[in-house]
C-alpha positions as CSV (number, residue, x, y, z in Angstrom):
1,X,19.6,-20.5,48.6
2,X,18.6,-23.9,47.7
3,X,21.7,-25.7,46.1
4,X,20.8,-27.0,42.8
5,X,23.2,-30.3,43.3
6,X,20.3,-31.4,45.9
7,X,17.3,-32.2,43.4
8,X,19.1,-32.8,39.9
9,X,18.5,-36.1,38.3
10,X,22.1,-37.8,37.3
11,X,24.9,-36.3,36.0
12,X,24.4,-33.1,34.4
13,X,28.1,-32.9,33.0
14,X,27.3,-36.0,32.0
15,X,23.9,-36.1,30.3
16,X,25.7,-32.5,28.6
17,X,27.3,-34.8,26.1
18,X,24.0,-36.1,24.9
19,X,23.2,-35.0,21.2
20,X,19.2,-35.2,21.1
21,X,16.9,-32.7,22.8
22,X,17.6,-29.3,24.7
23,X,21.2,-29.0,26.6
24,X,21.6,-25.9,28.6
25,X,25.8,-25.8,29.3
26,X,26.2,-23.2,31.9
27,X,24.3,-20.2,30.2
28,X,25.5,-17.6,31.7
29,X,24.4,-13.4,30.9
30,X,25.4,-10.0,32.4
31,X,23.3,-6.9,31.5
32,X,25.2,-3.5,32.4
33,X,27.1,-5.1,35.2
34,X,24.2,-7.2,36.7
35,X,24.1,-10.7,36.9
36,X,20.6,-11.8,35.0
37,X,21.5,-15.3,34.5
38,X,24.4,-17.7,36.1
39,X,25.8,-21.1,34.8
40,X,22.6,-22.3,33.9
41,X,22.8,-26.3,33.1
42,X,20.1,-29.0,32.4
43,X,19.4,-31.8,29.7
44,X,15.9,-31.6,28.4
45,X,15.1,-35.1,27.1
46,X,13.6,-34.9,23.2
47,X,9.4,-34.8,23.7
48,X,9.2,-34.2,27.2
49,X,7.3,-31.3,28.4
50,X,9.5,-28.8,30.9
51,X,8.2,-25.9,33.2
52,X,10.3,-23.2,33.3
53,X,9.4,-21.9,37.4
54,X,11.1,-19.0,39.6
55,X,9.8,-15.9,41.6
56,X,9.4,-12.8,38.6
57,X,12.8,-11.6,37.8
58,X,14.4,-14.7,38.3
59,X,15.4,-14.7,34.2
60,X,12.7,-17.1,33.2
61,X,11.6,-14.9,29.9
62,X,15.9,-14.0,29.4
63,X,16.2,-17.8,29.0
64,X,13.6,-18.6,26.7
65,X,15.0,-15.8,24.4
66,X,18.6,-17.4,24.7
67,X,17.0,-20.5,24.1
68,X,15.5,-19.8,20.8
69,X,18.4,-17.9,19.7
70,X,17.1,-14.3,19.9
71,X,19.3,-13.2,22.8
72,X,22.9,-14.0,23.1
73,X,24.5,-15.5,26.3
74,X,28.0,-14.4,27.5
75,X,28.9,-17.4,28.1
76,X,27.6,-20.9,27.5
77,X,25.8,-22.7,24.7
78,X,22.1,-24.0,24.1
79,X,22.0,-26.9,21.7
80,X,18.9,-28.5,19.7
81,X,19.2,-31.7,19.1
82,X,23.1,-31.5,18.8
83,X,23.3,-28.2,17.1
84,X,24.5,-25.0,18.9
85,X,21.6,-23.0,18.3
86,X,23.7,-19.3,18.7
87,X,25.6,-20.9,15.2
88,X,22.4,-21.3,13.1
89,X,21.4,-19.1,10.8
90,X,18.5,-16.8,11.7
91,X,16.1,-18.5,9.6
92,X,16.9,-21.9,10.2
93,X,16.3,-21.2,14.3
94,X,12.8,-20.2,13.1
95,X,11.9,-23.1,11.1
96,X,13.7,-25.3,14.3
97,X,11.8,-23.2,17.3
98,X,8.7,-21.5,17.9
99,X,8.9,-18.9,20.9
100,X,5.2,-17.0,21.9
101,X,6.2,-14.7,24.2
102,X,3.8,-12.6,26.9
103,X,1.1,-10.4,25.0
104,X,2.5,-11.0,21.6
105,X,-1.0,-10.9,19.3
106,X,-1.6,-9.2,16.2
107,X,-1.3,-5.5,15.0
108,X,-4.0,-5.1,12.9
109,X,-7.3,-7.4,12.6
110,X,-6.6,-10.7,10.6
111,X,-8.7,-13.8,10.4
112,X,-7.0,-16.7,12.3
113,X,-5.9,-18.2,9.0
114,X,-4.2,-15.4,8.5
115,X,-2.7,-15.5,11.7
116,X,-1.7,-19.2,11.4
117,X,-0.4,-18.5,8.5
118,X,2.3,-16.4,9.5
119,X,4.0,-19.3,11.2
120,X,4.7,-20.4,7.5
121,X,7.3,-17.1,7.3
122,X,10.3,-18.8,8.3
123,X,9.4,-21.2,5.2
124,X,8.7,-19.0,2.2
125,X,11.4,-19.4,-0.7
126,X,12.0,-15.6,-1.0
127,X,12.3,-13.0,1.6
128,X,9.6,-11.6,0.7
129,X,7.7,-14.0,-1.3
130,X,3.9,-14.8,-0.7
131,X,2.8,-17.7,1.3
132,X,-0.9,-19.1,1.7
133,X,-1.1,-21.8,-1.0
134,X,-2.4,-24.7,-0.9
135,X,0.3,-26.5,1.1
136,X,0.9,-23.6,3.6
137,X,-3.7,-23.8,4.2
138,X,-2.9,-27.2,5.0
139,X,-0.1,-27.2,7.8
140,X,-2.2,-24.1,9.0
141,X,-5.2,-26.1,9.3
142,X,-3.7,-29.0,10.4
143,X,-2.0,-27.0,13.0
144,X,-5.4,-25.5,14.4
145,X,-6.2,-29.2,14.7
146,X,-3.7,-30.1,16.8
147,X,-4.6,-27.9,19.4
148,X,-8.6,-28.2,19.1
149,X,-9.5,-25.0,17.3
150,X,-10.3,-26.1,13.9
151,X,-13.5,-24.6,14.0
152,X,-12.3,-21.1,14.4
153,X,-10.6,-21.0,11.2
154,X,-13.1,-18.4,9.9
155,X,-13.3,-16.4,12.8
156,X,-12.0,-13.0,13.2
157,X,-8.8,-12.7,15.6
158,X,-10.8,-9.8,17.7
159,X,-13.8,-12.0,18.4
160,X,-12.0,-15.0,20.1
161,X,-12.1,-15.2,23.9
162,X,-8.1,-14.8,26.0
163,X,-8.4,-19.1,25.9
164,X,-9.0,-19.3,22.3
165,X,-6.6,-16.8,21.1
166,X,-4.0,-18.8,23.2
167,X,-4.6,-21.7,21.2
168,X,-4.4,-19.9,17.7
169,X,-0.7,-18.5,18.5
170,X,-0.1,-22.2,19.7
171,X,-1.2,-23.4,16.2
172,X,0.7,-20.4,15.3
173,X,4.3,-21.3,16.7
174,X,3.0,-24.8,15.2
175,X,2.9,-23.5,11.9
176,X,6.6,-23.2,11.9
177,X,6.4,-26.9,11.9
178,X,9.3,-26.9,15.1
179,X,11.1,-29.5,17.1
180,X,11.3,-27.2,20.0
181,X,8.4,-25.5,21.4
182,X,8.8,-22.2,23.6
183,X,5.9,-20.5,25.7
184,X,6.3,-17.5,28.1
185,X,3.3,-17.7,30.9
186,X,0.4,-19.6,28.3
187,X,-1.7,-19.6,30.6
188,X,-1.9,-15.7,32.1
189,X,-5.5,-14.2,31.7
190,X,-7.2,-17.5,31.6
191,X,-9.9,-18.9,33.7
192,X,-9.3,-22.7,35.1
193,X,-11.0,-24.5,32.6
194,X,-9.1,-22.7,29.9
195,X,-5.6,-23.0,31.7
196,X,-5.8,-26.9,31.5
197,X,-8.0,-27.4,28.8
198,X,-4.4,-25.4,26.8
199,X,-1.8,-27.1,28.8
200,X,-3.5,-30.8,28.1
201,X,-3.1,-29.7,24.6
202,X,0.3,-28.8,24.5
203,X,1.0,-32.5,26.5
204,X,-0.2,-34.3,23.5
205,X,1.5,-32.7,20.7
206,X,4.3,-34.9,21.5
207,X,7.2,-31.9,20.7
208,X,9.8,-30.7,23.0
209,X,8.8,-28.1,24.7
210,X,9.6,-25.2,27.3
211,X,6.9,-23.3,29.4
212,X,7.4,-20.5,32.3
213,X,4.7,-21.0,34.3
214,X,4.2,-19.5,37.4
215,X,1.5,-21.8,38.9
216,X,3.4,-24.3,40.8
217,X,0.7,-26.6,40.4
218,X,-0.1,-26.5,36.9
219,X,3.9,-27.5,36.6
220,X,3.1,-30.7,38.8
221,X,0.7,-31.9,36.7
222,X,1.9,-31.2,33.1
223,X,5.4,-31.1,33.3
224,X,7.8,-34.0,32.7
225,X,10.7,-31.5,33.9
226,X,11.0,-28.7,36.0
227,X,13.6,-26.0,35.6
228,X,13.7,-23.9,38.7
229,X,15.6,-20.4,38.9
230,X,16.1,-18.4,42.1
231,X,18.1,-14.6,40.6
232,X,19.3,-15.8,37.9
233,X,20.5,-19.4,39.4
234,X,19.5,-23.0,38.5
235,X,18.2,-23.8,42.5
236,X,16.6,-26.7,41.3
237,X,16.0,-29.2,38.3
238,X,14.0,-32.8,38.5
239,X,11.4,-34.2,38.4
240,X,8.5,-32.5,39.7
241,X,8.4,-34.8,42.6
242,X,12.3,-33.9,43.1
243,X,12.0,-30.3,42.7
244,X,8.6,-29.0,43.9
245,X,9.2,-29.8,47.8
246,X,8.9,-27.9,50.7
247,X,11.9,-26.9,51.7
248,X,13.1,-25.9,48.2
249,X,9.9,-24.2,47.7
250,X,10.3,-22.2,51.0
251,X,14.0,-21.2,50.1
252,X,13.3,-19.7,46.8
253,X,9.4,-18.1,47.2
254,X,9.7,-18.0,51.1
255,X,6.4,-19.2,51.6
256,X,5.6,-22.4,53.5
257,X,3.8,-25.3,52.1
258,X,3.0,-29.1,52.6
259,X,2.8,-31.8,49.4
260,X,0.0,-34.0,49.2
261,X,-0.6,-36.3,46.3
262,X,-3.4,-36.2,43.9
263,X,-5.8,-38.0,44.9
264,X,-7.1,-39.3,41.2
265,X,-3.4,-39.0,39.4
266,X,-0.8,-39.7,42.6
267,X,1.3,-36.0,41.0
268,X,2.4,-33.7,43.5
269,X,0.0,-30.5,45.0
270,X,1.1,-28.2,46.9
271,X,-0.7,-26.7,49.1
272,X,0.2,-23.4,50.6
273,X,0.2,-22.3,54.2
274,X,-1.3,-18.6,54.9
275,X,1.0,-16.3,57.5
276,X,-0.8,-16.5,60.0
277,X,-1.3,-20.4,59.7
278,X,0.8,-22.4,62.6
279,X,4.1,-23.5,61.6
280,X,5.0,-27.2,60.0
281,X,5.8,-29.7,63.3
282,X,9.0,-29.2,64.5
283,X,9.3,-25.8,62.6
284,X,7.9,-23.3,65.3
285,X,10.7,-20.9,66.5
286,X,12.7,-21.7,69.0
């Protein structure tokens, strides 16, 4: 296993004490005896954009929960921006972050302002008072903005295409008007074109945010962070360029690879080598 000490950037104990953006202080959670997640530590710099990577099971989605304060950790705190999030009060963690998980959509067929609108929940004066006035329309609107689907607003939720339903729950979470952004795999079920058409959108809202991803790639290119688990562990957290080499790559997916950079934006690519492709020089068995 790829030790984590190898491709941090600074301190972590250290850049722990700092009171803006997301601190992760050795998250640790246990579900009927097994280990799911293990001292997990990083500092997530306010506006920066971090992938969340790791072969499946390796607690990505766990982490995201504990993150927005759905799950509990055993052990270990997550703050926002200074505050513990497991001490705020349910509704303030909604108004503070947004989480779309994997295949989350709506029940029943709803317009997409309707669906926007449902981000304004966490806002409504009354449990169960109404929302949909005037100022609620405009943070919905202004949300579908944000992330290019404006023009949808009168469309029906079971007429949009996988790539422009992803954007609607973005302008969803949005809604909630958060500081801390959370999205399990964004971009599962899209084609190309949609994948980075969503992810450039998310670079430019300018909010912190969190994405598991499981294209390695994708990460390079949009990510200012990378979180890296291996079971449960951190095995890695950088900068891409820190993180996403090949001998941390092979240690936690086992596959072997060489890094090239971009020819047009200089970011890592990885470029993956087949099993019955020669070895790396130097790398052939002895």
């Amino acid at each position: 296993m790829v030790s984590a000490h190898g491709a941090r950037t600074g301190n972590s104990r250290t850049a722990l004490d700092g009171a803006a953006g997301v601190v992760l202080d050795e998250v640790s959670l246990r579900i009927d005896g097994v280990s799911i997640l293990s001292e997990v530590s990083a500092a997530l710099p306010p506006g920066t954009v971090t992938g969340l990577l790791g072969p499946n099971g390796a607690g990505k989605s766990t982490l995201l929960r504990i993150i927005a304060g759905i799950d509990r950790a055993d052990a270990g705190t997550v703050a926002l921006d200074g505050a513990v999030v497991g001490q705020l009060r349910r509704r303030e963690a909604a108004r503070r972050i947004a989480l779309l998980e994997q295949n989350l959509a709506p029940s029943v067929d709803l317009s997409v302002r309707e669906v926007v609108l449902l981000g304004r929940i966490p806002h409504r004066s009354r449990l169960l008072g109404s929302f949909g006035g005037e100022d609620d329309l405009g943070v919905a609107l202004a949300a579908l903005a944000m992330v290019g689907a404006g023009d949808l607003v009168d469309r029906r939720w079971h007429t949009l295409s996988g790539g422009q339903q992803q954007r609607v729950q973005i302008a969803r979470a949005l809604a909630q008007r958060p500081s801390l952004l959370l999205l399990d795999e964004p971009t599962n079920h899209l084609d190309v074109s949609a994948q980075l058409s969503l992810l450039h959108q998310v670079r430019g809202l300018g909010l912190t945010s969190v994405l598991a991803l499981h294209d390695l790639n994708l990460a390079a290119a949009y990510c200012d962070r990378i979180v890296l688990l291996q079971a449960g562990r951190l095995a890695a957290f950088g900068t891409p360029a820190e993180v996403l080499r090949p001998e941390i790559i092979r240690a936690v997916y086992g596959v072997d690879c060489d890094i090239v950079p971009h020819p047009r934006t200089g970011h890592p690519v990885i470029v993956f080598s087949g099993p019955d492709e020669p070895p790396r020089p130097n790398e052939g068995t002895p």
